[in-house]
Every structure is written in C-alpha cells, then in structure tokens.
RODO-2510 file (C-alpha; in nm, 4 decimals, decimal comma):
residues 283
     n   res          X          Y          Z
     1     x    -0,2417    -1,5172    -0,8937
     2     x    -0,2020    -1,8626    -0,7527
     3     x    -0,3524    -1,8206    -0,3993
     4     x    -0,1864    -2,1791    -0,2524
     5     x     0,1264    -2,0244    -0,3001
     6     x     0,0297    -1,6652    -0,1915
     7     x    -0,0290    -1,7779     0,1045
     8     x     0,2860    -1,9923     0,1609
     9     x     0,4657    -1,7241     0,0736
    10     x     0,3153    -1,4853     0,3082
    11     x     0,3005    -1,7496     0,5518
    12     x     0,6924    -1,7648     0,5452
    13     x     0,7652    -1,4503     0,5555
    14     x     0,5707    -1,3696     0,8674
    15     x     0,6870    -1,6703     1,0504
    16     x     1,0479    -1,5407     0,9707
    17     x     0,9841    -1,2042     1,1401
    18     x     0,8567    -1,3109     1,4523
    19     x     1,1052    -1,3281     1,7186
    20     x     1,0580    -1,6454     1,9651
    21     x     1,0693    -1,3875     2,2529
    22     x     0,8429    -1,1910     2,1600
    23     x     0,5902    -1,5130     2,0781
    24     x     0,6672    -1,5990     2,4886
    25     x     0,8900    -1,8733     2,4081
    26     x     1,1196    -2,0030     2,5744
    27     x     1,4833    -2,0852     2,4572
    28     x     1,4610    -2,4732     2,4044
    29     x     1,8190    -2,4872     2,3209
    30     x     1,8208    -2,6161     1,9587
    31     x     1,9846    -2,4288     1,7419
    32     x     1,8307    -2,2341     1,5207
    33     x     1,9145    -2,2435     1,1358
    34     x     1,6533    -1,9641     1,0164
    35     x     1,5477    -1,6391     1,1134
    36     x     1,2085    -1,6374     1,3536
    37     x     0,9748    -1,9117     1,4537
    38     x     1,0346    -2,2432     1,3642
    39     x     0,7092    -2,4474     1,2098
    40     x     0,6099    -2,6390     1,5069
    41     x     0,6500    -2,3275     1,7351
    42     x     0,3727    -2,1231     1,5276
    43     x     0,1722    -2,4284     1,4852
    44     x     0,1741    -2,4804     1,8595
    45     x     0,0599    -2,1067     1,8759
    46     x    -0,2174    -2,1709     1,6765
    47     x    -0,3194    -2,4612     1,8246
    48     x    -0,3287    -2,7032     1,5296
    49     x    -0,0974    -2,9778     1,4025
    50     x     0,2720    -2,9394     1,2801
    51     x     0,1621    -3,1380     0,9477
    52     x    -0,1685    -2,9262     0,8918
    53     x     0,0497    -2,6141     0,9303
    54     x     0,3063    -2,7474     0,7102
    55     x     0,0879    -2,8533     0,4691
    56     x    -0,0386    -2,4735     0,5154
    57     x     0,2635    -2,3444     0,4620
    58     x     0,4286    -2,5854     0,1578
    59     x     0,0558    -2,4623    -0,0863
    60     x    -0,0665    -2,8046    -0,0339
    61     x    -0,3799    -2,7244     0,2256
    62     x    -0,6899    -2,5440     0,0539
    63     x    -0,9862    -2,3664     0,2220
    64     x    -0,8271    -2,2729     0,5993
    65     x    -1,1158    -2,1860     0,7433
    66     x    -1,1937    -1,8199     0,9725
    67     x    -1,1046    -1,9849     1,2729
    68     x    -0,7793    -2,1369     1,1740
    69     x    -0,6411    -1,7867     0,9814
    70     x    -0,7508    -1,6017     1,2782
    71     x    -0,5328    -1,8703     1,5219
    72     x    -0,2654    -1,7845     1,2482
    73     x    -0,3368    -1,4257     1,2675
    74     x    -0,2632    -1,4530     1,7113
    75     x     0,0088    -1,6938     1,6628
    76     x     0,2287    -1,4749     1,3767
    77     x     0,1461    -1,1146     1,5571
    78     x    -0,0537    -0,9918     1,2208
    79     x    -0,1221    -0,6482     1,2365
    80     x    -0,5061    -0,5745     1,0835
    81     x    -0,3752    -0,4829     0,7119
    82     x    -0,1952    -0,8016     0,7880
    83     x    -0,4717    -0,9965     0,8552
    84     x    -0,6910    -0,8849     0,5955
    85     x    -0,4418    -0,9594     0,3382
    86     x    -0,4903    -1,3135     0,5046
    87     x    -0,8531    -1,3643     0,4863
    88     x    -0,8452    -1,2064     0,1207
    89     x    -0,5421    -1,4531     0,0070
    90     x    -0,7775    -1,7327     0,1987
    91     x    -1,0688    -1,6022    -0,0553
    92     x    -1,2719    -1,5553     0,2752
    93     x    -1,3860    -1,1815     0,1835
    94     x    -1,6093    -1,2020    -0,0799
    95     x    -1,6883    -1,3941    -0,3890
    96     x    -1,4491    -1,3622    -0,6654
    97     x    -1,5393    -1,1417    -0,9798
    98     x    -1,5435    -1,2976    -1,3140
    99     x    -1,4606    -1,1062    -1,6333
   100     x    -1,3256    -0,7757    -1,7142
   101     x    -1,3260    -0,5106    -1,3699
   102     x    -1,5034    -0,2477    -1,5094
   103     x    -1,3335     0,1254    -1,5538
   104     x    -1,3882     0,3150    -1,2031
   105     x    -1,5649     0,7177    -1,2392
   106     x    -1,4754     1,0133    -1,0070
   107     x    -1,8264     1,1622    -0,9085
   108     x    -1,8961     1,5316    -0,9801
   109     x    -1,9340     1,6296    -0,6364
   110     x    -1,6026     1,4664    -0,5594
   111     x    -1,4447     1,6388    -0,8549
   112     x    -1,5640     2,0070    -0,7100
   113     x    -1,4636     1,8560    -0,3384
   114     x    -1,1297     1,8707    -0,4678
   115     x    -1,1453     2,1661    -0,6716
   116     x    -1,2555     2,3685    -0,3342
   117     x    -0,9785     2,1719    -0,1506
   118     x    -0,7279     2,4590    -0,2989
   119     x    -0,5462     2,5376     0,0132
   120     x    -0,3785     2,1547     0,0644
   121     x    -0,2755     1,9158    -0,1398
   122     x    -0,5453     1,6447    -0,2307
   123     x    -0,5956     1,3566    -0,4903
   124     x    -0,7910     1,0821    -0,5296
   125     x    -0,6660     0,6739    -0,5587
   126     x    -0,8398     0,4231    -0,7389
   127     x    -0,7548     0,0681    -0,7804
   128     x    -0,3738    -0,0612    -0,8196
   129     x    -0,2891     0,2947    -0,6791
   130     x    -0,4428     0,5082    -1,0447
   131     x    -0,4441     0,8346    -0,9549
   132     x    -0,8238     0,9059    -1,0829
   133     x    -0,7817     1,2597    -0,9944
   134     x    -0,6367     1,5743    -0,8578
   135     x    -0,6040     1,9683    -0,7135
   136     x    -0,3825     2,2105    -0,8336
   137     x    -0,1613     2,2106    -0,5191
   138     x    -0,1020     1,8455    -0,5714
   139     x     0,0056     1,8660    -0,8994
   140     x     0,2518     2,1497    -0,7765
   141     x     0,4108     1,8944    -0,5068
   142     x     0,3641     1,5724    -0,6756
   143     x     0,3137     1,5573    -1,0110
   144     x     0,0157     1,6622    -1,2716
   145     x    -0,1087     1,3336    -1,3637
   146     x    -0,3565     1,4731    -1,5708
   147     x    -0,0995     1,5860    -1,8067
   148     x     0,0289     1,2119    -1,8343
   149     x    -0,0983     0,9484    -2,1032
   150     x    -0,3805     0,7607    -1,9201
   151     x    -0,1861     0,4322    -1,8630
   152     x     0,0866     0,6563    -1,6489
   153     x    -0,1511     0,8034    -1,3887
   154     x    -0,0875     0,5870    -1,1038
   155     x     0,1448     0,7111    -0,7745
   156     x     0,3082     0,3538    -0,7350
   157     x     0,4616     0,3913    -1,1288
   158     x     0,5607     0,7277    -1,0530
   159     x     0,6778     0,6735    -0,7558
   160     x     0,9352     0,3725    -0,8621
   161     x     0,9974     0,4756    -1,2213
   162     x     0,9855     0,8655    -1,2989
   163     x     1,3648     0,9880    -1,2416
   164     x     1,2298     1,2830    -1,0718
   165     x     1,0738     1,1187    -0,8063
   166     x     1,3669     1,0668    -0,6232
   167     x     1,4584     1,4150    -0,6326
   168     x     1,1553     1,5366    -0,4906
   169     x     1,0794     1,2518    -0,2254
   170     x     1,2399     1,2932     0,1242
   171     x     1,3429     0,9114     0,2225
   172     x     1,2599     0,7991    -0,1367
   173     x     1,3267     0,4416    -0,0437
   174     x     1,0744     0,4285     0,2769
   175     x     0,7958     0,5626     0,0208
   176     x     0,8836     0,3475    -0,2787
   177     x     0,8589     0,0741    -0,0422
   178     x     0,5449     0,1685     0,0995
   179     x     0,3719     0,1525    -0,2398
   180     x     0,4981    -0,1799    -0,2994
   181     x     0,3450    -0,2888    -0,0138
   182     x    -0,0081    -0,1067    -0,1121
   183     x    -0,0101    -0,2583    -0,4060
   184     x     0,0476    -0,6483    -0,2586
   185     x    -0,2348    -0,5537    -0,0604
   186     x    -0,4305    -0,4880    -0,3721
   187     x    -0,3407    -0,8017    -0,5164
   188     x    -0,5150    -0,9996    -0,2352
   189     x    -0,7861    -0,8194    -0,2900
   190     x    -0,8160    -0,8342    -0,6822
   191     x    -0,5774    -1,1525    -0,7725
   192     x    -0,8286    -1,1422    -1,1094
   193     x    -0,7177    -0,8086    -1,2066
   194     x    -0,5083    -0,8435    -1,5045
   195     x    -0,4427    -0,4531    -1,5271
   196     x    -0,2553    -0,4923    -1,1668
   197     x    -0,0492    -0,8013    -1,3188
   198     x     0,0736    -0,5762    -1,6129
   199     x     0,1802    -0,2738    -1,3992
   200     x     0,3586    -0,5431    -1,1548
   201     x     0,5139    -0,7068    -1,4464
   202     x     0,6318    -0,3440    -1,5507
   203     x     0,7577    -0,2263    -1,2426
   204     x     0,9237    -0,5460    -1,2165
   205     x     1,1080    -0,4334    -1,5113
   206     x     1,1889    -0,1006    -1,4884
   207     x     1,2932    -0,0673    -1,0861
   208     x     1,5820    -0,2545    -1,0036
   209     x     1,4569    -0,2847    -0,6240
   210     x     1,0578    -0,3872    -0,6845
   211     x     1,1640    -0,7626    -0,6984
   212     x     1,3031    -0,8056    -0,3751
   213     x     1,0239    -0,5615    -0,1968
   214     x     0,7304    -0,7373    -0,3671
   215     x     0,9145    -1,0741    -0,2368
   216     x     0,9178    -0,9453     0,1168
   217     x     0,5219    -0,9804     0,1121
   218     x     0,5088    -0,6468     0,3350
   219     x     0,1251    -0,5398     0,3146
   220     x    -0,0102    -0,2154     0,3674
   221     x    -0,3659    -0,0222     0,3899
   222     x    -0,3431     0,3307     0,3673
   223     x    -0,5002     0,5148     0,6495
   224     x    -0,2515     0,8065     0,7770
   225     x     0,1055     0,9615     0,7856
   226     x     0,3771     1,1355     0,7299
   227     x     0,5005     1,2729     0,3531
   228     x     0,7962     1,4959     0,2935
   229     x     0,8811     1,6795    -0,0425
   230     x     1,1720     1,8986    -0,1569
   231     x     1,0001     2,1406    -0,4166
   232     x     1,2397     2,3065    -0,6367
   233     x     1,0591     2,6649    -0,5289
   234     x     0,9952     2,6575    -0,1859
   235     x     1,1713     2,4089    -0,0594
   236     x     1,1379     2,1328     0,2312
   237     x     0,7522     2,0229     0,3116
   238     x     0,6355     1,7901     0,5645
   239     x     0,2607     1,6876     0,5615
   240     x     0,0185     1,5024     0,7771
   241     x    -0,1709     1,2584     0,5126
   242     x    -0,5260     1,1082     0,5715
   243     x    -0,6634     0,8588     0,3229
   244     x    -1,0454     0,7922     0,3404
   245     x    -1,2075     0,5307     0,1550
   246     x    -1,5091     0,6370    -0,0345
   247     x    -1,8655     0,4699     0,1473
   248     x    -1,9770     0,4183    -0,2146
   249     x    -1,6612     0,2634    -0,3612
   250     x    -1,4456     0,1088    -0,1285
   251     x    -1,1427     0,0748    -0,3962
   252     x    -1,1330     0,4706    -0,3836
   253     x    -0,9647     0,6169    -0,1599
   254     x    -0,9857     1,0385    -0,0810
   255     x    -0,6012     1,1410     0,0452
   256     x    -0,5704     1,4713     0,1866
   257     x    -0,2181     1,6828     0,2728
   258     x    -0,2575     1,8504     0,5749
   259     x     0,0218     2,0824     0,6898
   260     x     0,0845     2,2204     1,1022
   261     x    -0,0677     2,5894     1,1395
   262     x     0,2182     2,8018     1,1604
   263     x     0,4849     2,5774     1,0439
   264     x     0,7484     2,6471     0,7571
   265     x     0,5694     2,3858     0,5551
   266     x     0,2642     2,6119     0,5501
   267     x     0,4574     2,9271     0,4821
   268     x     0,6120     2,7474     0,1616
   269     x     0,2805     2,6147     0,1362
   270     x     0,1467     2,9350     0,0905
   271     x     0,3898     3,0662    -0,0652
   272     x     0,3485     2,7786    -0,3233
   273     x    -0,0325     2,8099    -0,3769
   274     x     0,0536     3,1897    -0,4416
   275     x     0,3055     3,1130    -0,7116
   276     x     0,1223     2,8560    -0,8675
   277     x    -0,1799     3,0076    -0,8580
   278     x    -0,4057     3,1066    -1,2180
   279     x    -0,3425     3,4691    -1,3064
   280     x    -0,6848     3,5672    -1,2390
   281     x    -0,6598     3,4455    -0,8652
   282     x    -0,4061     3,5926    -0,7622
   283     x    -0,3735     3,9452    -0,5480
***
C-alpha cells in the first residue's frame, strides 16, 4: 500500500464531506465547484499553510508529524476510528513489521468461552475480518464457517460474495458496506499484509459494488450495534452486538449477539437454539 497516496486519498474524501457550516464558516461568496471544504478553508482550520496542506493532500509531503494530523483531525471533524486510521496511514502507531504476519491461534479457554456462550450468538474475528472461530447459535444465524475451506472463513467475503447473504441480511447494503469500511481500517493498520491485498483484490472482483465503497475511504472500528437476520425457521431477529478486542491480541476481536429479554427475537431465539440443538441436549 502506497501510504503518500493513502493519505491523499483519505484526505480528499474527508475534506469533501465536511460542510463549510458546520466547520463555522462563513459564506465568502465564491462559488463553489466541489462538494465540502475547499483547500485553503481546512488548511486555515488547521492552522498551517495552503501549500503544506496541498502538498499534504497531492502525496507529495512525507512524515506529518502528531501535531499536524491531530490539527487535521479538528479541522476535518474525524471521528476516533477516523483518526486512528490517520495516525496509522501517517505510520505514527508503531513500527512496521517485516516479513510474513504469522498465522493467529484461538486460545483454549476462549474456545470453551464460546462453547459455554450457547444461549447467543458469538464468534470470534481475527485479522482482515477471518472468522477464527464460532458457537453453534452463530452458525445457525450466520453461517458455519467451520464447514468452509480455510481461505473462505472470513465475514467480509461472506458477507459481499455468498448469494445467500443477501437473503438472510436485513439492510444487506448498510452491512456490506460496513465491512468494507472494517476492512480499510485494517489496511492502515497492516498495509504489509499481503493476505488482506489478495482478499481486496478478490472482492474487488467478485462484488460489483466493493470498488466504489473501498473508494469512499469510509473507516470503521468495531465496537457495538445493531444486526438483523431473516432465518428461514424462525424468522426476523434483531440483536444488540458488542465486539471486544482481546488484551492479549489486539487484532482479535470477541463479538457477542445479545438479544432484549422478552422480545420476539429471543422467543425465535429460543426457539432456534431448541431446533438446532444436538439430539442429546435437547428435552
């Protein structure tokens, strides 16, 4: 990943979606030919020259330093998976890993977390969105990526690729579009992992829409939610999602599917869990 022109991009693309009034400009009266701020208005924001920014802006400026992304950060309205995205497209995080990323592990005791997680939905994400494992409820709503060949276990192919995602998603396009935008964020934060390239090149392939979403340089770090499923047995089901990241790994992420005591979702929830239960579990 070239990070100059990350950066511009991104850069661009948040400058166009900032709305002068909101920035506390005034109307100066010149007529404006693009959508958002213009380059001088976020560069007198940020409190630096129009040339540095544009230099910013065009690839042609290296090493912006923490005060200068955070003055970018104020100036374009970032929101904080925003601004990380920033400081990791910057390089500003951490050093850069050379070589081959190694293959991540599930722990035991995370394995048998989810196993006694039986009465929600749960799964655990890896890097570039893998999905490194899973309960049975969450095969039953999602899909049982342990079933899949090993280079197919990852929610952002699924979710953009498998014809019967689409059928089962409520608001396909709002989710497809979220996972786009996890996996930019992955990509400034592992622009050396080849694995992520090759699953971007693929998607880029095989969904018709992917191009124009990755383009839009949207960013996002799951935290919490809302998901909504048709299953073809019980129905509608709306969940509350949490994602945790892992103290030990921070590229794993634990993402639980909570449902509202009382609700129709946990009635077909139940309902579900019965159904799908093993034969010697159930009453």
């Amino acid at each position: 990943m070239d990070r100059r022109a990350e950066i511009s991009d991104f850069l661009r693309t948040r400058r166009a979606r900032v709305r002068p009034q909101d920035a506390g400009l005034r109307d100066d009266g010149r007529v404006r030919r693009v959508p958002g701020l213009r380059r001088d208005e976020v560069a007198r924001l940020a409190n630096m020259s129009v040339e540095y920014y544009t230099r910013l802006e065009q690839g042609r400026a290296a090493n912006p330093s923490p005060e200068v992304l955070e003055a970018l950060a104020e100036a374009l309205r970032l929101d904080q998976a925003e601004r990380d995205h920033l400081v990791d497209l910057a390089g500003r995080r951490r050093p850069r890993k050379r070589g081959p990323i190694a293959a991540q592990r599930v722990r035991p005791g995370l394995l048998l977390m989810l196993q006694n997680l039986d009465g929600v939905p749960a799964f655990l994400l890896g890097r570039r969105m893998d999905v490194l494992a899973s309960n049975r409820l969450a095969k039953a709503v999602i899909a049982d990526f342990d079933a899949m060949p090993a280079k197919q276990r990852n929610m952002a192919r699924w979710s953009l690729l498998a014809p019967e995602a689409k059928e089962l998603v409520v608001d396909w396009e709002t989710m497809a579009r979220d996972n786009v935008a996890a996996l930019r964020y992955e990509a400034g934060r592992h622009p050396e992992d080849r694995q992520l390239a090759d699953l971007v090149g693929e998607l880029t392939l095989g969904c018709p829409e992917f191009s124009a979403w990755w383009n839009d340089h949207d960013v996002l770090r799951r935290t919490h939610g809302v998901k909504r499923y048709v299953n073809p047995l019980v129905g509608e089901l709306e969940f509350a999602y949490e994602a945790f990241a892992l103290p030990d790994d921070p590229d794993q992420s634990l993402c639980v599917y909570n449902v509202e005591p009382g609700s129709k979702s946990a009635e077909a929830l139940r309902l579900l869990d019965s159904w799908t239960a093993p034969a010697a579990q159930r009453p």
